[in-house]
C-alpha positions in Angstrom: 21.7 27.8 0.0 18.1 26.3 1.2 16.6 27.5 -2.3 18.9 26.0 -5.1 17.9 26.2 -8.7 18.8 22.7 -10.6 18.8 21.6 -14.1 17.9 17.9 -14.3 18.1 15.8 -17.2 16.7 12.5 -17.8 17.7 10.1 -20.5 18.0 6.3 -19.5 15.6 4.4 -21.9 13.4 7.0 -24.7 11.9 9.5 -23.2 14.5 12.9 -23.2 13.6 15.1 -20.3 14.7 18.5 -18.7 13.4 20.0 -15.8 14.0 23.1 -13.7 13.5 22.5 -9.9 14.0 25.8 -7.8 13.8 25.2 -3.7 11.9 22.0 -4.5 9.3 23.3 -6.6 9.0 22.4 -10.4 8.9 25.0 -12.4 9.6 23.3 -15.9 9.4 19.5 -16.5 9.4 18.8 -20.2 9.3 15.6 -22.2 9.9 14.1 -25.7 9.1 10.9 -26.5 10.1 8.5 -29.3 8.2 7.1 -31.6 10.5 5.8 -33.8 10.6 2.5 -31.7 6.6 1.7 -32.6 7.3 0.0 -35.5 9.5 -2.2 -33.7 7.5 -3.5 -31.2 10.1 -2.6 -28.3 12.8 0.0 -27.5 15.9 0.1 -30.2 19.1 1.2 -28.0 21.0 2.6 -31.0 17.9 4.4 -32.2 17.1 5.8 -28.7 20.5 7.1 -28.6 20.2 9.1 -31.6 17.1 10.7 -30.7 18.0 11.6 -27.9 21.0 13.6 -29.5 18.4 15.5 -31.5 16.1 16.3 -28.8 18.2 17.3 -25.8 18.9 20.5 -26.8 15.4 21.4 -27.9 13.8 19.5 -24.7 16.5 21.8 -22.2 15.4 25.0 -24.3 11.8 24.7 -23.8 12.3 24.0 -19.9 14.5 27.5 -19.2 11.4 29.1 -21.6 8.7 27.5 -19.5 10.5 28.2 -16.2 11.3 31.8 -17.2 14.5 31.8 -15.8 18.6 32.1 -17.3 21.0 30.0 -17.2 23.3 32.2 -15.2 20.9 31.4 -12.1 21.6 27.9 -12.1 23.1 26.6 -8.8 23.7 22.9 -10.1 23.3 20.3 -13.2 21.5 17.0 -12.2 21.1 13.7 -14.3 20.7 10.3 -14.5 23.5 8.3 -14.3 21.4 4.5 -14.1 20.1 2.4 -14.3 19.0 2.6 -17.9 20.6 2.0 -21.8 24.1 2.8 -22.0 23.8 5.1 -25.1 21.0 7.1 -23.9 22.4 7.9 -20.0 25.6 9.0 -22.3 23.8 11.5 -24.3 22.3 12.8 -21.3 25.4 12.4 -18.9 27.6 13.8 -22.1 25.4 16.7 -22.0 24.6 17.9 -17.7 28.7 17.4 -17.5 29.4 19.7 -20.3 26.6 22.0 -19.7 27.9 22.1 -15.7 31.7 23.2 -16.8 30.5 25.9 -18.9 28.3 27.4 -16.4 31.2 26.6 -13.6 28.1 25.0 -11.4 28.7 21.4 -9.5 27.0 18.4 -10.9 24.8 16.4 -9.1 24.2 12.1 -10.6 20.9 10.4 -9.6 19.6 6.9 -9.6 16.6 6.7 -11.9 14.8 3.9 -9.3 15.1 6.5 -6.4 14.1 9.4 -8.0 11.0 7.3 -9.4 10.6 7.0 -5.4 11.0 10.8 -4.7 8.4 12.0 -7.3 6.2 11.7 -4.1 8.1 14.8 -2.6 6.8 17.0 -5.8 3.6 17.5 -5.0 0.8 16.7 -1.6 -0.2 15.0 -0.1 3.4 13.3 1.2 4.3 10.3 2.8 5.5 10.5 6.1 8.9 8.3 7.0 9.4 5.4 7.1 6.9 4.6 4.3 7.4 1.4 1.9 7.1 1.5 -1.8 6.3 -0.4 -4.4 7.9 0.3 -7.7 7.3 -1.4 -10.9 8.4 -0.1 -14.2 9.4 -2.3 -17.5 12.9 -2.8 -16.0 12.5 -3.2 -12.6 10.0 -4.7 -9.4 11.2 -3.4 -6.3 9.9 -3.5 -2.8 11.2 -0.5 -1.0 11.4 0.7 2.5 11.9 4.8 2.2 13.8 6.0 6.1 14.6 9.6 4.5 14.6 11.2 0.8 17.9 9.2 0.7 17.8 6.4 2.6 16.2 3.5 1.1 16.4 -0.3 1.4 15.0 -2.7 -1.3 13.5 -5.9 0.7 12.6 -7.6 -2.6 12.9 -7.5 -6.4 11.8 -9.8 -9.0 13.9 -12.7 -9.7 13.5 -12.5 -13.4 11.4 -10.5 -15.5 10.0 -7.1 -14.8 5.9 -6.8 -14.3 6.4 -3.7 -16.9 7.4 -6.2 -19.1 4.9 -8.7 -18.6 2.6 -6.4 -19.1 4.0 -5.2 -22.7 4.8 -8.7 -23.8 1.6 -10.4 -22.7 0.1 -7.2 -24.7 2.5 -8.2 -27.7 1.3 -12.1 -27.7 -2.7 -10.9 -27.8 -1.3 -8.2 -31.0 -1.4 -5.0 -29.3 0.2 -2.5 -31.1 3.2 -0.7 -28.6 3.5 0.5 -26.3 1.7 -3.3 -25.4 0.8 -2.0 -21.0 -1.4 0.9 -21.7 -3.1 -0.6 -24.5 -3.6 -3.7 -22.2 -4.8 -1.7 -19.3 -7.4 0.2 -21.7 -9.1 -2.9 -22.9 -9.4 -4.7 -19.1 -11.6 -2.0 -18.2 -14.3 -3.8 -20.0 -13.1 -7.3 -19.3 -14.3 -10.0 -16.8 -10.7 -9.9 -14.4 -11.9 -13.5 -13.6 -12.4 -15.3 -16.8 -9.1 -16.6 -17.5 -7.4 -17.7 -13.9 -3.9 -17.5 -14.9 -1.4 -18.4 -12.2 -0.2 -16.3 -10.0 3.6 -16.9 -8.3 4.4 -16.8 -5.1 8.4 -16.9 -4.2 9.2 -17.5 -0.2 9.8 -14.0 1.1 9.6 -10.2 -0.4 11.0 -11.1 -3.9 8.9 -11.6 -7.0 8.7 -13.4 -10.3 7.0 -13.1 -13.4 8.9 -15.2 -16.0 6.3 -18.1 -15.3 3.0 -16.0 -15.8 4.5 -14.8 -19.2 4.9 -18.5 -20.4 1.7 -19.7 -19.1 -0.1 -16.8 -20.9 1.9 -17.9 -24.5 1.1 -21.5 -24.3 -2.0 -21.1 -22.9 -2.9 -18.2 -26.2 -1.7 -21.5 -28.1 -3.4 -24.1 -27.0 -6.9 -22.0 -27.7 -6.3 -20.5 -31.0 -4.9 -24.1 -32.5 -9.1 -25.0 -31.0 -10.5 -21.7 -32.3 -8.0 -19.4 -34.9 -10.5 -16.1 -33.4 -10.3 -17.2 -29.5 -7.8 -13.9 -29.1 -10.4 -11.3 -31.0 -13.5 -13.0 -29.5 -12.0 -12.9 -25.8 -9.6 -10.1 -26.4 -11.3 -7.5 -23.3 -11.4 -10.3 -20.8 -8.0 -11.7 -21.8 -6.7 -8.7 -21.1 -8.5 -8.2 -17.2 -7.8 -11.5 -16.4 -3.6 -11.1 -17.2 -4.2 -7.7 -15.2 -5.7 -9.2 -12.7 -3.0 -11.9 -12.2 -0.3 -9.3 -12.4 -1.6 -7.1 -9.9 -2.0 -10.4 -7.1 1.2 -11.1 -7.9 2.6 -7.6 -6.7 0.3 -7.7 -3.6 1.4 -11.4 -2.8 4.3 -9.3 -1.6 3.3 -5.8 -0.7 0.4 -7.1 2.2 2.8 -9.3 4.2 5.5 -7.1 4.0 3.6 -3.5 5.4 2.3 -5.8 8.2 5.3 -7.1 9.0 6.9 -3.8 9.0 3.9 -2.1 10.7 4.2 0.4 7.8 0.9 2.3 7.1 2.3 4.5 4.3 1.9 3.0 1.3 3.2 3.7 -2.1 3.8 3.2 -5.4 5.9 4.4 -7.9 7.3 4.2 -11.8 6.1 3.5 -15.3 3.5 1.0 -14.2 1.9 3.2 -11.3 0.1 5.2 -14.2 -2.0 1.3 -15.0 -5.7 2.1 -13.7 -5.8 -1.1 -12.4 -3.1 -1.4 -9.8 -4.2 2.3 -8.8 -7.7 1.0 -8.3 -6.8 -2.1 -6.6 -3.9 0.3 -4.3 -6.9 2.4 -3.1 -9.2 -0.2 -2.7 -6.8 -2.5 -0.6 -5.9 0.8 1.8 -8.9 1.3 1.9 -9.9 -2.3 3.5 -6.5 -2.0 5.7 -6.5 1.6 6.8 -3.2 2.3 4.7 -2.6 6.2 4.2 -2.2 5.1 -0.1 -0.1 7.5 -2.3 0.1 7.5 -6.2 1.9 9.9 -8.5 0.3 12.5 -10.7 0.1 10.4 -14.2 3.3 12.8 -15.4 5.9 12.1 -12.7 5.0 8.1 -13.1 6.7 7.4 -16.5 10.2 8.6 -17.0 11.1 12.3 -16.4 12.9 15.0 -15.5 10.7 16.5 -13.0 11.5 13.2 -9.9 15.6 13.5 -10.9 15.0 17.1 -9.9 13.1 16.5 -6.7 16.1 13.8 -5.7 19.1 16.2 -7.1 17.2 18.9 -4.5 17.9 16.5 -1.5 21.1 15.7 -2.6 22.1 19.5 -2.9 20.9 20.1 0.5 23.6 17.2 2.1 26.2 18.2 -0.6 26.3 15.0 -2.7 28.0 16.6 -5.5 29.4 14.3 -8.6 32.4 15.2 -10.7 33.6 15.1 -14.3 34.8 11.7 -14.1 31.2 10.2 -13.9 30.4 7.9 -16.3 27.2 6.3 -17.1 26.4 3.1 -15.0 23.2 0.7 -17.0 23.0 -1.8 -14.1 23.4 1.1 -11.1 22.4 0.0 -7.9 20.7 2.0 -4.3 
């Protein structure tokens, strides 16, 4: 069948998604976030568990209204199997298993990292193979050359700490409320990028590292309000350009070298952090100056959703990469 009609679910952090993908076209991608994890600063795993509980059914409800299809016409179940929070995939994995048996339809697992990578196949323009992508989310910095929809190779990954979250907690240290990257990305937009030079790592090879810039940032916050208690409210714009400014080197420390080396002029990016303004800006720009053919996501298919595990579940229905009841949820899933 060359026009199969999926359910996908996404639940691996605390956004709860459903989409409907029929022959590789979306015809539903819905979302529900959480905002019960605001006053905490951060994610709460038990808390996003039990959301996601409540919304999953509401969430796959509105997708089969919004794609104006039945159940019955389903040809498969996708979902996320990892990486991600070990209660939320099971609340999600819980439900596309269950929700398969009853419908007597096979079940299809995806990895949350490749699908990020696939959102690129939902609408056009598309990259052409091999292409190499750049994905950067609050869990993971990859480097990634793409062969076909599922054939991937990471050449390098942070060593540490993710740029999402250097992003959310150099947002948290200035007093950002959360979620700290978008709030941080806002304000740069009226900062000086090259006020503060904070430094910017540079690890032999493709992988990354952003544990350094993160302590820099805190003791270097320190050091000026001990001299001046208001040096954060009086600097707060160009604190923020100048943190986004070292973030984004840091990524293309890596990303230049690596598409010349490769003789790759497809460039991507992909996940939660492809929706900051400034990397897209700086992405276009740098293509730009080296011919790259540059592709970003629509703002809805960069952050977590249901929409990119349908797009990969549609590839992997096509080669018959089918799952079965015994799959469990796997938080640290590799490629």
């Amino acid at each position: 069948m060359l026009q199969p009609t999926i359910l996908a679910i996404e639940s691996s952090c605390d956004d709860t998604s459903a989409a409907i993908i029929r022959g590789g076209k979306i015809l539903a991608n819905v979302v529900a976030s959480q905002a019960v994890h605001e006053q905490y600063g951060g994610v709460v795993p038990e808390l996003a568990s039990r959301a996601h509980q409540q919304n999953i059914i509401p969430v796959v409800a509105q997708a089969f209204h919004t794609a104006n299809i039945a159940k019955s016409e389903l040809n498969a179940v996708a979902f996320t199997r990892g990486p991600g929070l070990l209660g939320a995939l099971l609340v999600g994995t819980s439900f596309a298993k269950a929700f398969a048996m009853g419908l007597n339809v096979p079940l299809i697992e995806v990895n949350h990292m490749q699908a990020h990578i696939l959102a690129h196949f939902i609408d056009e323009p598309k990259p052409a193979f091999p292409f190499l992508c750049l994905t950067v989310s609050g869990g993971h910095t990859q480097l990634v050359v793409v062969r076909d929809h599922l054939d991937m190779e990471i050449i390098g990954q942070t060593t540490d700490d993710a740029v999402g979250e250097a992003f959310d907690k150099s947002a948290k240290l200035l007093g950002l409320p959360y979620p700290g990257g978008p709030a941080l990305d806002k304000l740069a937009a009226t900062g000086d990028p090259n006020k503060f030079p904070f430094p910017i790592v540079n690890l032999p090879g493709n992988d990354f590292s952003f544990s350094g810039i993160k302590t820099a940032i805190l003791y270097f916050l320190k050091d000026q309000t001990k001299q001046n208690p208001d040096f954060i409210t009086q600097n707060l714009a160009d604190l923020c350009a100048s943190i986004q400014n070292a973030l984004i080197k840091t990524l293309f420390k890596k990303l230049i070298p690596a598409a010349e080396a490769l003789h790759i002029k497809d460039i991507a990016i992909a996940g939660g952090v492809s929706a900051n303004s400034g990397l897209r800006k700086a992405l276009q720009e740098e293509g730009e100056k080296r011919g790259w053919n540059v592709f970003i996501p629509a703002f809805q298919y960069c952050t977590d959703n249901a929409g990119m595990i349908a797009m990969a579940a549609h590839f992997k229905y096509l080669k018959g990469e089918f799952s079965d009841q015994y799959a469990s949820p796997e938080p640290r899933l590799k490629f």
